[in-house]
C-alpha positions as CSV (number, residue, x, y, z in Angstrom):
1,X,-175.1,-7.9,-66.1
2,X,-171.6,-8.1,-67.9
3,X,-168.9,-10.7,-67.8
4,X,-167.4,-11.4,-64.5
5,X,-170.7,-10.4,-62.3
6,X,-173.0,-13.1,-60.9
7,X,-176.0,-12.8,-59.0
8,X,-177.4,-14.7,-56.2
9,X,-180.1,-14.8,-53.2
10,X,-178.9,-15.3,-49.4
11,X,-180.5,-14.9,-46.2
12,X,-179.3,-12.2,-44.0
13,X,-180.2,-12.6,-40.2
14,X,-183.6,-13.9,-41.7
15,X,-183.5,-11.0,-44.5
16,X,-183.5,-12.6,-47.7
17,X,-181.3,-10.1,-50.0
18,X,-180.1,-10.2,-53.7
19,X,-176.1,-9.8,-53.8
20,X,-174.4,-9.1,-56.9
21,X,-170.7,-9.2,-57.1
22,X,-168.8,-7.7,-59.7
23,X,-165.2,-8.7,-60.2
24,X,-164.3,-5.4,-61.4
25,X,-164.9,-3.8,-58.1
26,X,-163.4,-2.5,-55.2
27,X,-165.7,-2.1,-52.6
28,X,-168.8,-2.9,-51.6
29,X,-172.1,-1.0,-51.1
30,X,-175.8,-1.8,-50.0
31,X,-179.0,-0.1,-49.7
32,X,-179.9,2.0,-46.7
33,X,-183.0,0.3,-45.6
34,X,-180.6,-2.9,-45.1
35,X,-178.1,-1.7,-43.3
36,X,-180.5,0.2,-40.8
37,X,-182.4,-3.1,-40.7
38,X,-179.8,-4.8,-40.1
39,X,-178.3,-2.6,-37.2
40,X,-175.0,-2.7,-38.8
41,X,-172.9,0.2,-37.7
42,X,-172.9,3.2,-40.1
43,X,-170.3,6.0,-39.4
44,X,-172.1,9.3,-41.2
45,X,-169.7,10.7,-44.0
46,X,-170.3,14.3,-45.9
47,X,-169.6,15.1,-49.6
48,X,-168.4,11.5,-50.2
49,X,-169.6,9.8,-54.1
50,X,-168.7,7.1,-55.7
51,X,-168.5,6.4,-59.7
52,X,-171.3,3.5,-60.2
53,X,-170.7,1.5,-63.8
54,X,-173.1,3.8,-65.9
55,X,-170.3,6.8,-65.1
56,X,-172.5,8.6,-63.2
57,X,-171.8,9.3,-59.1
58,X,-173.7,8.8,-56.5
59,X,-173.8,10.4,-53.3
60,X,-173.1,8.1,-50.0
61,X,-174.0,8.4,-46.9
62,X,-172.1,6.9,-44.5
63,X,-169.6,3.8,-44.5
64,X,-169.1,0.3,-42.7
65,X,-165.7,-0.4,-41.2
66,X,-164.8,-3.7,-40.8
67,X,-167.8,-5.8,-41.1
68,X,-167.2,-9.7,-41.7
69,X,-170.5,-11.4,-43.8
């Protein structure tokens, strides 16, 4: 982990997930298996990537408007 990211525990809905938070991001992404889990409400996207800290992209699947944690 670099400067400005911390890392911490918290229970989801009785889910107990790891968060990291990075300062020098904009948005915010999560695994698949929690979101279905978690029945939160994916809209399906197509041919949509992201640029992840090693420079690579990564390939996204669908996307979470508006959801308050």
């Amino acid at each position: 982990m670099g400067v400005g990211t911390i890392r911490f525990m918290v229970v989801l809905h009785g889910l107990l997930i790891r968060v990291l938070v990075d300062e020098g991001s904009v948005d915010n992404f999560s695994q698949p298996w929690i979101t279905y889990f978690l029945k939160f409400p994916i809209e399906l996207v197509s041919s949509f990537k992201v640029m992840v800290g090693n420079m690579n992209n990564m390939a996204v699947k669908g996307i979470i408007n508006d959801l308050s944690i």
